[in-house]
C-alpha angles and dihedrals in degrees: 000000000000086000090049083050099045093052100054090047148298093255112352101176085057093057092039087058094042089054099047091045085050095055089044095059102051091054098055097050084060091045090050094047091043093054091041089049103039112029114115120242127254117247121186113224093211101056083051092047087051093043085056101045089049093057097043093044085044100115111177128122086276104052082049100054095047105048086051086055085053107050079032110058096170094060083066105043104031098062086059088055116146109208092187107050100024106036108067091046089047086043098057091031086058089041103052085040097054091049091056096046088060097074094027091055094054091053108044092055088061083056099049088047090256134130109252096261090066091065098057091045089061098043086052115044087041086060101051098045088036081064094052101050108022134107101201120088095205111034111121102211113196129088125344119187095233092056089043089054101049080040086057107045092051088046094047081047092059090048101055088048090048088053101252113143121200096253092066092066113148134184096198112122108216129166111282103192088128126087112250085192082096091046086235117162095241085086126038135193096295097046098050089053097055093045088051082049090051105047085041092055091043091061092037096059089037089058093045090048089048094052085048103047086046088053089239092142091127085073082089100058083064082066095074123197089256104051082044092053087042098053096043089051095051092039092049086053091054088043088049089047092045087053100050093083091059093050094051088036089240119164092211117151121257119251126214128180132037111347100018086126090060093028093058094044094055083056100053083052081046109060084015068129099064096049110144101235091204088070113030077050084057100043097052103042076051093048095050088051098041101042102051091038082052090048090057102040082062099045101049093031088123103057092037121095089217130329138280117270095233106148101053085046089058081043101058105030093053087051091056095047097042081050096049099043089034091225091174082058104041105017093032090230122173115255142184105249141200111348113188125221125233138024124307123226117275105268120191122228124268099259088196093060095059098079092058088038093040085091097034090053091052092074097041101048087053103045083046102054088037092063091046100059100034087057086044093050092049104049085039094065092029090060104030099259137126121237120193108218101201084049093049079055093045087046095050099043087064097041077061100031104050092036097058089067085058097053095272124128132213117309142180142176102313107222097208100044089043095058098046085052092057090042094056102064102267114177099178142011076260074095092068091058089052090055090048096052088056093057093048090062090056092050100051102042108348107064104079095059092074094064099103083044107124123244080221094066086048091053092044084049094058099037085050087051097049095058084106097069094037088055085063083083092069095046096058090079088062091042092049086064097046097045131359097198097051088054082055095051095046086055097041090055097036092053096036090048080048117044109022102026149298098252089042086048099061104036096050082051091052091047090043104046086048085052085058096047084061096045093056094047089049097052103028129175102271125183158161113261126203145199126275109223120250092357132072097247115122107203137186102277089201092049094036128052123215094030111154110230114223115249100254097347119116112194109197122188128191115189108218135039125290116255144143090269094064100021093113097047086048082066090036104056096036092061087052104051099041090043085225120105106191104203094045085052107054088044088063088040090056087051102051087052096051098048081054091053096055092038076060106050084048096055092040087062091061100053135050116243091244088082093041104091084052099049082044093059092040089051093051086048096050136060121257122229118280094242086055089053108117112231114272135209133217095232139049091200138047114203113197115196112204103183091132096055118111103170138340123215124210099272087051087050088053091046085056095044090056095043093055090046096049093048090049097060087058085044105251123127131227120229130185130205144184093024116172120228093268097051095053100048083050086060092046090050097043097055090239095168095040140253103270093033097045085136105048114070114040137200098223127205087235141025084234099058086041088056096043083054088053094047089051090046110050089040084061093050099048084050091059089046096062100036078058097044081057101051087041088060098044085056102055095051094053094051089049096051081050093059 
């Protein structure tokens, strides 16, 4: 029995105990130096809220100065002005610019209900304010088709319901400081719609002010590339389809409201019969010079200096001709008419029309802000400059605020005319003066010559500037193969903005590309990831060849945050991916050991407890039956890398709290890696390791660090095993030599 004694230690519980403490010793250390290193710091919200107070309620020169150079862009850059280097480029760019806004002002203001002069009034008071408070250099401010249609079908809205048909029409420009809300006959066609423009544009540059002045600039990053694409591209298509009576010279009614698109298309097929020659004859032979010279303004735009005018050639040719051959007169074309000369007197916005407006100004405020600072965005980095979003809203708010006091309705960052001022050669927002200037010319003396120019050329002018949104067609092949769900949204947006409505359009793309956002958080990628051999780099095994397992380790990575939405498929997924479901598991263990118990209480009736120590110690020696042998898992640890997670709310710290505990009762534990800060102080706060085991599992900074833990652990416990399986046997033999 000494010899018995003597083989198995000298003292093996005391081994067993300097091993353990051993290995003790060494985890906690880790333990101690992982939370020192990586727990986040306390800040005290109250100390922030008063630092912040302090620097806002601060009121010397300073502080003055700088919040005027703020709102004021222009008192910080002009007096750096070089006139050497800046001026010529910003010169020809404002030149080139202006001469193109001409055309397009006109016809966009067909396309926004509105008689021709309100176009270049837009185009000229946005500019100059746009100068004063941007911070894009680059950015053109005036009139964009998408903002002119959406402008035109609320104003052709309030018509209808004021009673005005579309053959009253009337260009006479009369004083419209009465109210038409009544119908009354102080104010006709053309008076009402631009009272409907102006308190339209009033509420659309008050909300954008408002979303400025709140620093709610981020509500733009919810309008994705695609859904924009989208939305230009659908609402290009209904332009193109609202433009196509004037092209075929058609006196068909205008449609507003779900279907428009297909309702106006069954009336052009329907009075094709009635199509004026004259024009169609015009707008093709227009057509056939703009498009190709375009084409090739864009293809040779590098080696060209700036491009061809081609637009206010076609202009002014086709004027000339439609006033020689009187072509209103003997063809009964449409013309422009009668376009006045000057500025008009102030005039302030029908107050009574903003509660039926206040809807119809919440799309196009954000559309419009949305193109301005997306432009803005993209020719900042381009060209090395900093643009403040929340400002480029401020800015825009008043380019659409102060002018609709002067007859101009509601305006953005115009896409065409930006990029042919880039293009051009701008330095500075001194560009925008030039272009002003331009357009001044043409409102003093210029104007009435247009009046024999054809509705038809200002048609052809809007369908040949919107090709850009129309060549997003060819691109959806090559976004189909980067991201499905982007393609989808793109198509979801384009058809609804086409064929329900604009506004429709663009509500139903927002909703669904937020539905796809969710979509992709609930059912994220989730994998296995391996070892890279000789580094300390854990990659996809799926994605990477060649990558080493970890002996009884499993590392298990799910790519998004952990919330209630994807809370199941977490469990899911993770199941899957280990092969061990925990909860399975320890139901079958419980079964096993149950179905042992009661083998045992059979066999116990049979026999006298004066034989049980020895058939104990027989039983412990022994094997069990293999259908007594409890299930049994591939790994002794479980890493979850949680990378991707942002956040976790409290159902996904629940979801980890039961997945720890369920993978303890089969005996595997349950490591975390690559927590934030966040999500670490969430653990720590929700208890996540427990209350009487705070210091046993760990979130660790790495997966290595988690692996080498592992490693250390399971060495240690192996260790224990077999320090116990030793003192187990010593014990049995001397029980046996006792009986």
């Amino acid at each position: 029995m000494a010899a018995l004694s003597s083989s198995a230690g000298i003292s093996p519980q005391g081994k067993r105990h300097r091993v353990q403490k051993e290995g003790e010793g060494k985890r906690f250390a880790v333990i101690n130096l992982m939370l020192y290193l990586f727990s986040p710091a306390d800040f005290s919200t109250k100390e922030i809220i008063l630092k912040k107070a302090r620097e806002v309620c601060t009121c010397n020169h300073q502080t003055i100065i700088t919040f005027f150079c703020r709102l004021f862009p222009v008192l910080d850059w002009l007096p750096r002005y070089n006139i050497k280097t800046q001026l010529l480029g910003d010169v020809i760019s404002g030149l080139l610019v202006g001469i193109v806004a001409i055309p397009q002002s006109i016809s966009y203001s067909l396309l926004a209900n509105q008689d021709p002069i309100y176009g270049i009034y837009t185009n000229f008071f946005c500019n100059i304010i746009y100068v004063i408070m941007a911070t894009s250099r680059h950015n053109f401010v005036g009139s964009f088709g998408v903002l002119c249609l959406m402008i035109g079908q609320s104003v052709n809205r309030h018509l209808q319901l004021a009673g005005y048909s579309d053959n009253s029409a009337g260009s006479s420009l009369v004083d419209n400081s009465t109210s038409a809300s009544n119908g009354t006959s102080a104010c006709d066609r053309s008076c009402y719609s631009i009272t409907v423009a102006l308190s339209l544009s009033f509420l659309v540059g008050l909300y954008q002010i408002l979303l400025g002045v709140l620093q709610l600039g981020f509500v733009a990053v919810y309008l994705s590339e695609p859904l924009l694409s989208g939305f230009v591209t659908g609402s290009s298509l209904t332009i193109i389809t609202s433009q196509m009576k004037y092209l075929l010279g058609l006196k068909i009614p205008r449609h507003e409201g779900v279907g428009s698109f297909i309702l106006t298309w069954v009336d052009l097929f329907r009075y094709i019969q009635n199509t004026n020659i004259c024009d169609l004859v015009t707008s093709l032979v227009a057509l056939a010079i703009i498009v190709p010279v375009k084409e090739i303004n864009d293809r040779y735009k590098e080696k060209m200096k700036a491009p061809f005018p081609i637009e206010l050639l076609v202009v002014i040719v086709a004027t000339i001709i439609s006033y020689y051959f009187n072509f209103e007169e003997r063809y009964k074309s449409d013309v422009c008419g009668d376009i006045p000369t000057g500025f008009r007197t102030p005039t302030l916005p029908d107050i009574n029309l903003f509660s039926s407006l206040a809807v119809d100004a919440v799309p196009i405020a954000i559309i419009g802000f949305a193109m301005t600072v997306s432009l803005a965005e993209i020719f900042g980095k381009k060209h090395g400059y900093t643009v403040r979003a929340n400002q480029e809203m401020i800015a825009i708010g008043m380019c659409n605020l102060i002018p609709s006091f002067f007859y101009c309705f509601a305006g953005s960052a115009a896409l065409t005319k930006t990029l042919l001022k880039e293009s051009t050669g701008t330095q500075t927002q001194i560009s925008g003066l030039v272009t002003s200037l331009v357009l001044l010319l043409v409102l003093l003396w210029i104007a009435p010559l247009f009046y024999s120019l054809q509705t038809s050329i200002l048609g052809v002018v809007t369908i040949v500037n919107l090709r850009g949104g129309l060549s997003k067609f060819y691109d959806t092949p090559r976004m189909w193969q980067l991201s499905k769900l982007d393609t989808v949204v793109w198509w979801t947006t384009m058809l609804c903005s086409t064929l329900i409505t604009t506004e429709i359009g663009l509500l139903v793309g927002v909703c669904f590309a937020l539905l796809c956002v969710i979509f992709r958080t609930q059912r994220p990628r989730a994998t296995l990831l391996g070892k890279v051999s000789s580094t300390e780099i854990y990659e996809d095994q799926s994605t990477y060849k060649q990558l080493s397992s970890i002996a009884n380790i499993k590392i298990f990575r799910f790519e998004s945050s952990l919330y209630y939405a994807n809370k199941d498929y977490f469990k899911t997924v993770l199941y899957k991916k280990t092969g061990v479901n925990p909860v399975l598991l320890a139901a079958k263990h419980q079964r096993v050991e149950a179905q042992a118990n009661a083998d045992t209480g059979n066999r116990k009736g049979f026999f006298g407890t004066k034989f049980d120590c020895l058939k104990q110690a027989k039983k412990r020696s022994g094997k069990p039956p293999a259908d007594a042998c409890p299930p049994s898992t591939d790994m002794h640890t479980l890493i979850l890398d949680c990378g991707a997670m942002q956040f976790i709310d409290t159902v996904g710290l629940s979801v980890l709290k039961e997945t720890r505990h369920d993978y303890k009762k089969i005996g595997v534990q349950v490591l975390l890696a690559n927590c934030n800060p966040s999500l670490r102080h969430r653990l720590r706060e929700g208890c996540w390791a427990g209350e009487a085991d705070s210091g046993g599992q760990l979130a660790f900074h790495s997966i290595h660090d988690a692996v080498q833990f592992a490693e250390r652990w399971y060495h240690v416990r192996q260790e224990d095993s077999k320090e116990k399986d030793a003192l187990q046997a010593a014990e049995d033999l001397n029980l046996q030599a006792s009986l």
